[in-house]
N, C-alpha and C positions, 0 to 999 in steps of 0.2 A: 220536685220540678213543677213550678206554675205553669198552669194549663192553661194557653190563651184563646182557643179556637173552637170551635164545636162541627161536627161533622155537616151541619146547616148549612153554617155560613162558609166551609169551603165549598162546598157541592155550588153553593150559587154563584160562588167568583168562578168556576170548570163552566155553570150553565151560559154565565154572561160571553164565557171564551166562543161557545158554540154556537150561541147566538150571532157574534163576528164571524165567525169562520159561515154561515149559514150568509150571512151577506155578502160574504168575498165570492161565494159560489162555490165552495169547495166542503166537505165534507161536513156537517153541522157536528164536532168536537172538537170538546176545549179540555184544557188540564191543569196543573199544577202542585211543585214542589215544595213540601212542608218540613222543616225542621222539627224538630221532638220538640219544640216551645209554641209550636205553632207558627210561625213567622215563613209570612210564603215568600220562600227562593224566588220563585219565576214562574209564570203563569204565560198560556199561550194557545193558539185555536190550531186547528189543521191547517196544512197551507200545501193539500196534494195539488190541487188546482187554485193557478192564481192569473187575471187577467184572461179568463175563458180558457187559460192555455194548460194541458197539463205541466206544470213545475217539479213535482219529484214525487212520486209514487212511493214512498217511504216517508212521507212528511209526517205522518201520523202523530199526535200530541206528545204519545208517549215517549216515542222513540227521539224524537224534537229536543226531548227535557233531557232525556237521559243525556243524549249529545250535548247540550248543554252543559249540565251539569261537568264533564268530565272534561269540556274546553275549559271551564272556569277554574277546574281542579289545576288544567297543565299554564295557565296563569301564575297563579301561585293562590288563589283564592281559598279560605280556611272555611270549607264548607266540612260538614259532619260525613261521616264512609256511609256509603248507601243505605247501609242497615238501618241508620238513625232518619234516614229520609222516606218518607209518605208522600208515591204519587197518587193524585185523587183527579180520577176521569169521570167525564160524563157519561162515558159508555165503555162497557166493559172490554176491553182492551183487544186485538182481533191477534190472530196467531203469532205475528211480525213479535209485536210489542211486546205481547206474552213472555216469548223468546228473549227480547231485550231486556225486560225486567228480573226475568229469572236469572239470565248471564249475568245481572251487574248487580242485582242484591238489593233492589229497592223494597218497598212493601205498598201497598194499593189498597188506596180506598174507589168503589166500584159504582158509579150512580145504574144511569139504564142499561136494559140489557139488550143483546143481540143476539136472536136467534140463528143468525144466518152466517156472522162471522166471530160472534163472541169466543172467547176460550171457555165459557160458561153457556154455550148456546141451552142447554138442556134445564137453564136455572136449576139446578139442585145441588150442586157445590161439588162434583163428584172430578170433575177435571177430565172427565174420560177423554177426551178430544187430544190430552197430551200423552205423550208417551210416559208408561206408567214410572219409571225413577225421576222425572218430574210433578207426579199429582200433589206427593206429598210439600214437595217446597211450596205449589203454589199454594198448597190451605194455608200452611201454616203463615204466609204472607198478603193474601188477597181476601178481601173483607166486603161483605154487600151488606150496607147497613139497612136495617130496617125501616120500611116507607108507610106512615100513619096514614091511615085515611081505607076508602072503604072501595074506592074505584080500582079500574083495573092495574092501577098503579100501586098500590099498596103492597105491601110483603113482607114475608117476615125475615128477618136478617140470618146470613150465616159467614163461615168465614173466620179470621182472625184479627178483632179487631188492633191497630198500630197500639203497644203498651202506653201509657201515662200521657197521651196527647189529645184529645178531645176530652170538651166537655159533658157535651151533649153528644151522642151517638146513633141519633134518626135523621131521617131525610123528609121535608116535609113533599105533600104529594105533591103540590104545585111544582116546585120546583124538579122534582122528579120526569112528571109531564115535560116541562120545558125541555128536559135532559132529551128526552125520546123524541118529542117530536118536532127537536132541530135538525137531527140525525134521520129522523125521517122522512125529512121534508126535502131534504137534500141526495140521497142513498142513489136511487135509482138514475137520476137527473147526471152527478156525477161517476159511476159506474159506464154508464155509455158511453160519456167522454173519454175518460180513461179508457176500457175497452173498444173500442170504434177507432176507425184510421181508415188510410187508401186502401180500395182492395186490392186484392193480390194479385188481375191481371193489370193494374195500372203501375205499378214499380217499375221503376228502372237502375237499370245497372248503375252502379256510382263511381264502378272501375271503369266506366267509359268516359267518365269526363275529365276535362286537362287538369295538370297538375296546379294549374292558377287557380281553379275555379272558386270560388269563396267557399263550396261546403268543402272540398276538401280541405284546404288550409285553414278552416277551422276544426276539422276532423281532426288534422292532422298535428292540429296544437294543440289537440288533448289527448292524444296516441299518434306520435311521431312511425309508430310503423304501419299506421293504417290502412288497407290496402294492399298491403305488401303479401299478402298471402291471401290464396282463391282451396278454397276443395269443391266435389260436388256438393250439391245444398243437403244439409242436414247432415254430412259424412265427416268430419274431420276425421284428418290422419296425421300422419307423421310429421308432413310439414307444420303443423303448429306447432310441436313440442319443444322448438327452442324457445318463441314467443311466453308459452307459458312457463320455463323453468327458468325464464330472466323473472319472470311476475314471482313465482314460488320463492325464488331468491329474494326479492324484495319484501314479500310478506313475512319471510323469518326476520328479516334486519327489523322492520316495523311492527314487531310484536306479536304476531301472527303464528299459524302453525303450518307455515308454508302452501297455504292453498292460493289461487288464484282464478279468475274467471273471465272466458273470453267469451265475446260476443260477436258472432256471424252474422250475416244479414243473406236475405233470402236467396242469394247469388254463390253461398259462400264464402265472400270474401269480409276478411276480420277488420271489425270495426274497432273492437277494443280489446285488451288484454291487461288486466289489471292487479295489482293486491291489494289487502285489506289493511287498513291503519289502526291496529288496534295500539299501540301506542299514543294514539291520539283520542281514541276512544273507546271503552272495550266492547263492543259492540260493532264497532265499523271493519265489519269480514268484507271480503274480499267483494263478497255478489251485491251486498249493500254497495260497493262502492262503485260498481258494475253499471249497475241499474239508475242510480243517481247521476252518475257523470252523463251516461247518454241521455236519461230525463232532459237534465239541467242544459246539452247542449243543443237539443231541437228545442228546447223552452227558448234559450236565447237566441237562436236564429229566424222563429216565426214571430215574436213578441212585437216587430218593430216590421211585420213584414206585410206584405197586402193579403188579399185573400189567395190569389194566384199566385203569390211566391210560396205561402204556406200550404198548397199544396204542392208545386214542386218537391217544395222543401221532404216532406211526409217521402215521394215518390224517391225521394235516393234514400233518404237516412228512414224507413220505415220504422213502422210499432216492432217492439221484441219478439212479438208474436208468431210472426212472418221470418224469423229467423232462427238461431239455436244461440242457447245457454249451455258455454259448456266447463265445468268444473273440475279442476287438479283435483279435487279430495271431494266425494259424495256427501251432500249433508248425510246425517247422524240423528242418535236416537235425542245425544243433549240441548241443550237450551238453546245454541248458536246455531243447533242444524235445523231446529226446529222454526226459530228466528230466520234463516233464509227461506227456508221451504216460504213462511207465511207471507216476505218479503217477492219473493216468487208469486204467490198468487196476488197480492198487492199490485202488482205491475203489468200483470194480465187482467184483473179483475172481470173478465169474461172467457166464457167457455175459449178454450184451444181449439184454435182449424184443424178442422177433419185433416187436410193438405199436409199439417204437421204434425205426426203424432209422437215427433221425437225432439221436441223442443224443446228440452232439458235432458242436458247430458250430462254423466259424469266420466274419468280415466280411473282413478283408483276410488274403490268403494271404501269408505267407514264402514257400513254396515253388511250384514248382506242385504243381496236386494231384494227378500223376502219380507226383511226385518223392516228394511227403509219403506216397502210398499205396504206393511200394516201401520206404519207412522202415520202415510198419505190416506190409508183408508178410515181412520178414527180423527181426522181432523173437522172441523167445523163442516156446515152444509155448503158453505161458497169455497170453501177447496176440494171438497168430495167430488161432489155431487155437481155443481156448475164448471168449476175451471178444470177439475179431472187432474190435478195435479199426476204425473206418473215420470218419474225421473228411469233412465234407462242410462247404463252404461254402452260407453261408443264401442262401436263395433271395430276400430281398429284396433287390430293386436299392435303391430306397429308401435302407434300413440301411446299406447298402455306400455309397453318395454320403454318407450321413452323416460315415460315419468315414473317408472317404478326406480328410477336410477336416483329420483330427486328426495 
């Protein structure tokens, strides 16, 4: 197999991506997709935040590519099975992506690193941050090549480098630098955006306004029953559970293992109720598609809007924060539950309100929730330690006999 690429010269098409993405405003990381000849698939920067507005909390490079990649595959496009494909990021990939890489089989080349949300936060290759029947896939797939030079950039490589496709297999330090400190120049800056929204005593109910009013018929045309069901805040019971066993049902038809995820807002009353399309992509669970839809439809209602509508706007359709996530099926110890969990703190990207300490819910557990809570406690230091991830099973019995029938 002729070898056409060297680990250099991808590292610097990922750097250039970050460097865009570093000008759009949004997270300085870039990435891209290599064939076992070298020949790059698709290259492409973050695009969490686009036109000051947050856009999709999940946009992450990696997860970007992968989605990618597997629209092109249901194309009909004669792309190689993941095994044979190297993604190569400018930063070592955050728990979301990790997740998404593991589920679909890719292999990674890894530039700078992340203390704070890396799956490598600890630089020493050990994965401990994953739950341990993942450490080993990821050595055997995620590769940090080694960085020449003598500043604090430098290192020495571990990892498993992708078989017969590089030439050269360093990173020069410059280019490394660049890698960090796109990412770092941007980190903080979009963090706040993302985490920040109206506070929680300026919300207003969105079930009091008429059935004309443009948020809801636009609500209501991307979840036709929205609205249609109130609990107390943070309480789901019984009345959701036909909502989520139509989504459950949709998620087995779409590839899925019949999970679903509804989203409350701080009133209780259900904004969204959704499944996962993993036939469309195997990575697109049910809470990616959750999380994305409400993103993508306050991105399109303030994008074009004044300062005073966008805040209106924020005051009915709040941040996820201010409301509850609540889940058919508990993430899990695997790649996919792990993949939301990180997908979850992606979309919070700041500590949880004291106000809600039940903002992630599940009805039936995968795991126990012993097991799921040493998952959340061995994860990176911005799910520990800042967003406090702590997933709780809902307290209606009710809800729980519902869906144990599904």
């Amino acid at each position: 197999m002729r070898k056409t690429i060297d680990v250099q010269a991808a590292v610097a098409i990922a750097a250039n991506e970050a460097v865009a993405a570093k000008t759009q405003g949004t997270f300085g990381v870039g990435g891209l997709l290599l064939d076992q000849q070298g020949n790059v698939l698709k290259s492409l920067q973050n695009n969490v935040v686009r036109e000051g507005l947050v856009f999709d909390p999940t946009a992450h490079g990696e997860r970007q590519l992968i989605d990618w990649y597997f629209a092109e595959r249901a194309k009909g496009a004669a792309l190689p099975p993941p095994e044979e494909i190297t993604i190569v990021t400018s930063l070592d990939p955050c728990a979301m992506c990790t997740g998404a890489i593991l589920s679909a089989g890719f292999n990674v080349v890894v530039a700078a690193m992340d203390p704070k949300a890396g799956i490598n936060y600890e630089a020493n290759g050990s994965f401990s941050a994953l739950p341990e029947p993942l450490r080993a896939r990821a050595a055997s797939s995620f590769y940090y090549p080694p960085v020449l030079g003598a500043s604090a950039y430098a290192r020495e490589g571990w990892g498993s480098p992708p078989r017969g496709l590089f030439i050269g297999k360093t990173i020069a330090e410059g280019t490394q630098a660049l890698c960090s400190l796109a990412f770092e120049a941007t980190e903080e800056k979009v963090q706040a955006l993302c985490s920040s929204d109206v506070a929680q005593d300026q919300l207003r109910d969105p079930a009091t306004l008429a059935p004309w009013h443009p948020l809801v018929r636009k609500l209501r045309s991307l979840y036709p029953e929205a609205l249609t069901y109130r609990c107390e805040p943070q309480a789901p019971d019984a009345g959701l559970a036909p909502f989520m066993l139509a989504a459950v049902a949709r998620d087995s038809e779409q590839g899925g293992g019949g999970d679903a995820v509804a989203l409350l807002d701080a009133f209780g009353n259900l904004l969204l109720c959704v499944p996962g399309r993993r036939t469309q992509s195997a990575i697109c669970t049910a809470f990616m598609e959750c999380t994305r839809q409400y993103a993508q439809l306050r991105y399109m209602l303030m994008r074009d809007a004044s300062a005073q509508e966008q805040m209106e706007i924020g005051q009915y359709l709040a941040h996820p924060r201010d409301g509850t996530f609540v889940f058919a099926r508990g993430p899990g110890k695997d790649a996919q539950g792990f993949m939301d969990l990180g997908a979850y703190g992606s979309t919070m990207e700041g500590p949880l309100p004291e106000h809600n300490p039940r903002q992630l819910q599940y009805v039936q557990p995968t795991v126990p929730q012993q097991e799921l809570d040493a998952v959340c406690a061995a994860m990176p230091p911005l799910y520990r330690d800042v967003i406090r991830i702590r997933p709780v099973r809902v307290e209606s019995q009710a809800l729980i006999e519902a869906l144990a029938k599904s």
